[in-house]
N, C-alpha and C positions, 0 to 999 in steps of 0.2 A: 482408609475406607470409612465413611461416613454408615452406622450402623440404623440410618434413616434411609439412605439410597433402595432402592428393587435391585437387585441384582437379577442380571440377565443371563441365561444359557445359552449357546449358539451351538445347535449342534446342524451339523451341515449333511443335510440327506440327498444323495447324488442318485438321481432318481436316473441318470442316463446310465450308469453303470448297472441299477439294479435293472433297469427294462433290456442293457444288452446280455447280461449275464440268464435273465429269463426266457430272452429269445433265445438263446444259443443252448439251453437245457430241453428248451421247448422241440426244439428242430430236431434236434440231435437225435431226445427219443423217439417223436414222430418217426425221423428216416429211420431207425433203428426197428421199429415195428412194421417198416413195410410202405408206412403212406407217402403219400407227396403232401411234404410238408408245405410249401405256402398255399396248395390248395388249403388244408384244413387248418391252416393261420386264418386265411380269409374268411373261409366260412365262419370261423369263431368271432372274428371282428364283424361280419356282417348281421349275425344274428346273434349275437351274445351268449349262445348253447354251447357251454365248455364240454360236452361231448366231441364237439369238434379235435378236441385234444384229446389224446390218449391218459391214459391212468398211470403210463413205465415210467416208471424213474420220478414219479412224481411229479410228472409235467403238468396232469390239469391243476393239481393246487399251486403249482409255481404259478403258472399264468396268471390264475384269478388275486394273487398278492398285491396287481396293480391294477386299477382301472382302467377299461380298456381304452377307453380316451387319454391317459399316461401314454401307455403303451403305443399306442397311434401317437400321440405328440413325438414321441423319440424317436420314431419313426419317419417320420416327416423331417425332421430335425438334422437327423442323418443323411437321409438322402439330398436333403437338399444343401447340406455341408456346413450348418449351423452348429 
């Protein structure tokens, strides 16, 4: 190793894991408090008020850990089998 060279890190952030793991934390407490959870998924994606989510279990700060256009990407992604 040439102690001129940049040395580079690669660290590999698997952002579909982190968006399904969020969903499925996200759902879980939602149905777990009572609501219909992809109603108050959508309303969160529609108008960006994490109120939409509940506070159990720590679902509204999970969700807001990604942007919701992440979130929507791996969404799309999935359903459409990408």
């Amino acid at each position: 190793m040439d102690i001129n060279e940049t040395m580079k890190l690669n660290v590999e952030h698997d952002a579909k894991a982190d968006a399904r793991e969020i969903m499925d934390s996200v759902y879980n407490a939602l149905k777990e408090k009572g609501y219909s959870p992809v109603s108050q998924i959508v309303g969160y994606f529609l108008s960006g008020d994490p109120t939409y989510i509940t506070s159990h279990n720590n679902a509204r700060s999970l969700i807001r850990k990604l942007e919701r256009d992440e979130l929507l990407e791996e969404i799309v992604k999935s359903y459409l089998g990408e």
